[in-house]
Structure formats: structure tokens, C-alpha cells
C-alpha positions in Angstrom: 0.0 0.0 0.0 1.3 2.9 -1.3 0.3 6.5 0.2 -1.4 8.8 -2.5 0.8 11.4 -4.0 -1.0 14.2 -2.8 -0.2 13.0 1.1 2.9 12.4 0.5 3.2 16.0 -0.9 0.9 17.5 2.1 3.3 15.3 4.7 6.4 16.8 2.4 5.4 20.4 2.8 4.2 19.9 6.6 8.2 19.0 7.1 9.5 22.0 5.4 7.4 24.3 6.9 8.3 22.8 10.3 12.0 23.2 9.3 11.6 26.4 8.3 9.6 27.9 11.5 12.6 27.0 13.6 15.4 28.9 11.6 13.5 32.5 11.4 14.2 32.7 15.1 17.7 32.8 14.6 18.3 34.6 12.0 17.0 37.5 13.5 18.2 37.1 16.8 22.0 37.6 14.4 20.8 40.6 13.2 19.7 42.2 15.9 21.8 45.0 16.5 24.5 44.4 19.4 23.9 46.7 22.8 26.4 49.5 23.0 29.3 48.4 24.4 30.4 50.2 28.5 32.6 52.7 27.9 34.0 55.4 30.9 34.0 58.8 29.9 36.4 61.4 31.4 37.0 65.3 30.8 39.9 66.5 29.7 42.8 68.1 31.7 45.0 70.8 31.1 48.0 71.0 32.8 51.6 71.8 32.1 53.5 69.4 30.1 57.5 68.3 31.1 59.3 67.9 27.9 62.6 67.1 29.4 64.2 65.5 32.8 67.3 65.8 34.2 69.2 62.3 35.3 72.0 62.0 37.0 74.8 60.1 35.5 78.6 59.8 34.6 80.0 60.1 31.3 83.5 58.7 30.3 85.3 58.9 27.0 85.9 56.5 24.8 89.2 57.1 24.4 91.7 59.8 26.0 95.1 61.1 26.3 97.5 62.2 29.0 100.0 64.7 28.5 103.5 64.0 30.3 106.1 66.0 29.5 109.8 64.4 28.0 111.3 67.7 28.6 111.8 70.5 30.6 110.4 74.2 30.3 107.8 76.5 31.1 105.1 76.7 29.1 104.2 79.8 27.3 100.6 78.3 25.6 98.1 76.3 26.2 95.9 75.3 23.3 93.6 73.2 24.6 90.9 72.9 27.6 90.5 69.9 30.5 88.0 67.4 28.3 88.5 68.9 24.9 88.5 66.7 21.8 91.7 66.8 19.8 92.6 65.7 16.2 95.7 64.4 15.6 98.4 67.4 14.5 96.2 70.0 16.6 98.2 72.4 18.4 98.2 72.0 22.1 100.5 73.9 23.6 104.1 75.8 22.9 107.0 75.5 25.3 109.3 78.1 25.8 111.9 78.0 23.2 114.9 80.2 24.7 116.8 77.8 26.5 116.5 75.5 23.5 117.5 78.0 20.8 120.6 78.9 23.4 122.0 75.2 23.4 121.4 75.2 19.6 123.7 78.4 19.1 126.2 76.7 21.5 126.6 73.2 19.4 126.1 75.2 16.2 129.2 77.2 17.7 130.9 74.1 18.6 130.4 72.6 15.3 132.5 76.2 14.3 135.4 75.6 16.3 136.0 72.3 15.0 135.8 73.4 11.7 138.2 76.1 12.3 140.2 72.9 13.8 140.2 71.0 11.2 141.4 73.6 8.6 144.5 74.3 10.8 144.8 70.8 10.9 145.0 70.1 7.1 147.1 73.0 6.8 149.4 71.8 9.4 149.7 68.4 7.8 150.3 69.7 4.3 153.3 71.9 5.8 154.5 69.0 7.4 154.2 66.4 4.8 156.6 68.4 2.6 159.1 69.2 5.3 159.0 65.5 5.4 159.5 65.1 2.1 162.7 67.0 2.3 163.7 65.3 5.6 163.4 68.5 7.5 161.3 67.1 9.7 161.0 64.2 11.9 158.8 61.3 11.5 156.9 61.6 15.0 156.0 65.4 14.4 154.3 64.7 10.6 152.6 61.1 13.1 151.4 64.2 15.3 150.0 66.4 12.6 147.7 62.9 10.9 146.6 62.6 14.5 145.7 66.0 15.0 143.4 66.2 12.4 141.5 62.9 12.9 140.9 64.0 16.3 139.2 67.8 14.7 137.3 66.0 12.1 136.1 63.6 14.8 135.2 66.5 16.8 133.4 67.7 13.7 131.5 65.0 13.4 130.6 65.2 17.2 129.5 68.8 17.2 127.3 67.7 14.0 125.4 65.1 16.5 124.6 67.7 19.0 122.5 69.6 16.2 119.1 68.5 15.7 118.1 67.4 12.1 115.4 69.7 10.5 112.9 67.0 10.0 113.0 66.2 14.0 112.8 70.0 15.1 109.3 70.2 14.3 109.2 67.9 17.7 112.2 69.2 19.1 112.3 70.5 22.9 111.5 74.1 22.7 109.0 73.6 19.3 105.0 73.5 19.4 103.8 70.4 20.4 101.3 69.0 18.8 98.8 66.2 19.2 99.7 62.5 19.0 97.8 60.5 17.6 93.5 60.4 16.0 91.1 61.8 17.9 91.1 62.2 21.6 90.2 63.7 24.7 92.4 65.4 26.7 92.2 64.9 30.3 
């Protein structure tokens, strides 16, 4: 026994209509606008605003140099200030030069006299060598006069030491002393 096609439709449409009663419920409990959500409200407040603070604290550099001096002498300049960055061939201070340029006169003197030595000496020992050559003199006196002038030229070549060389007077004692190295901080 079948069931007639028209129950079978009429059951059909009973379900879907059943079905479909439950879902309008939900869909427009999903759009239903939300309730507001709690927010706090406050007034605004004008006051003074700090746009800097003061810390306390250390700072140390990274790198730095201290000064000691290789020689003595009074200073006549200072170039530079306690903390002070410094590039390497800055200028920091001058020494005074007088007592330096005085013991340069006195070797460039020195280096004079045995000069003046060593011409007499030559002249000496060409007299001599041709007194010797006509036996009018003795052996030890012309011995004397070779001696004589290797002492004055190595006198020469002593006063010549005691000069500084041009390209070490820029750092000579007495000369502006500049800074050693990169860039530092003098302390």
C-alpha cells in the first residue's frame, strides 16, 4: 500500500514548513543590533606638560690622552681645555723655546770651532808632509799632525750630533707640540 501522492506532498510540505519555522528565530536574533558596548568617559585636563628631565649620571670617553712631558720648560701656551677633543696634529701647547734655541747656538758654535780645527789641521799636515818630504822634519812630528786632524774631524762629526736634524725640530724640545695621535680627549 502505497500512500497517494497528494499525502505524500501535504506530509512533504508539513516538514518544510516545520523546518523552516525553527530557523527564522535565529536569524533574526543575528541581526539584531548588538547593545552598546560600557565605555568610561572622562574630561579633559590641562595642565603643564615636562618635555625634558634631568638624570644624574657619569660620562666617560671613549678614548683619552695624558699629556707628560719628555722635557723641561715653562710653558708659554696652552691650546687646549681639561675634556677637549683633539685631532691628531692640533696644536696643544708651545714650550718656551729660549733655553733650547741657546744650546742650539752653543753646538752650532761648537760645530764652528771644529771646523776652524780642522782647517788648521789640514794646513798643518800639508806643511808637514813636505818638510818631510825633504827630511826636514821628523817622522813623529808629521805622526802628530795625521793625529791631529783625525781628532778635529772627529770632533766635527761630534758637534754635528749635537745639532738637531730639521725633519725632528718640528718635535724638538722648545718647538709646538702638537697632538699625537687620532682623535682624543684630553684629560
Amino acid at each position: 500500500m502505497t500512500p497517494h501522492p497528494a499525502t505524500i506532498v501535504l506530509r512533504l510540505a508539513a516538514l518544510i514548513f516545520l523546518v523552516a519555522s525553527c530557523y527564522p528565530a535565529r536569524i533574526l536574533a543575528a541581526d539584531a543590533p548588538a547593545a552598546p558596548p560600557v565605555v568610561t568617559v572622562s574630561q579633559p585636563i590641562q595642565r603643564e606638560l615636562v618635555e625634558r628631565d634631568e638624570f644624574t649620571g657619569q660620562f666617560a670617553a671613549k678614548e683619552y690622552v695624558e699629556i707628560r712631558a719628555r722635557v723641561s720648560g715653562y710653558l708659554t701656551e696652552i691650546h687646549f681645555e681639561d675634556g677637549q677633543i683633539v685631532k691628531e696634529g692640533d696644536l696643544l701647547f708651545v714650550i718656551d723655546p729660549r733655553p733650547y734655541e741657546a744650546t742650539l747656538a752653543a753646538a752650532r758654535a761648537q760645530l764652528a770651532q771644529a771646523n776652524a780645527q780642522v782647517d788648521l789641521a789640514t794646513q798643518q799636515l800639508n806643511r808637514s808632509a813636505e818638510l818631510r818630504k825633504k827630511d826636514f822634519e821628523p817622522a813623529s812630528n808629521y805622526d802628530q799632525r795625521v793625529s791631529d786632524l783625525k781628532v778635529a774631524t772627529a770632533a766635527t762629526e761630534s758637534a754635528k750630533a749635537a745639532i738637531p736634524r730639521p725633519s725632528s725640530m718640528s718635535d724638538s724640545p722648545g718647538s709646538r707640540r702638537r697632538s699625537p695621535g687620532a682623535s682624543a680627549i684630553i684629560r
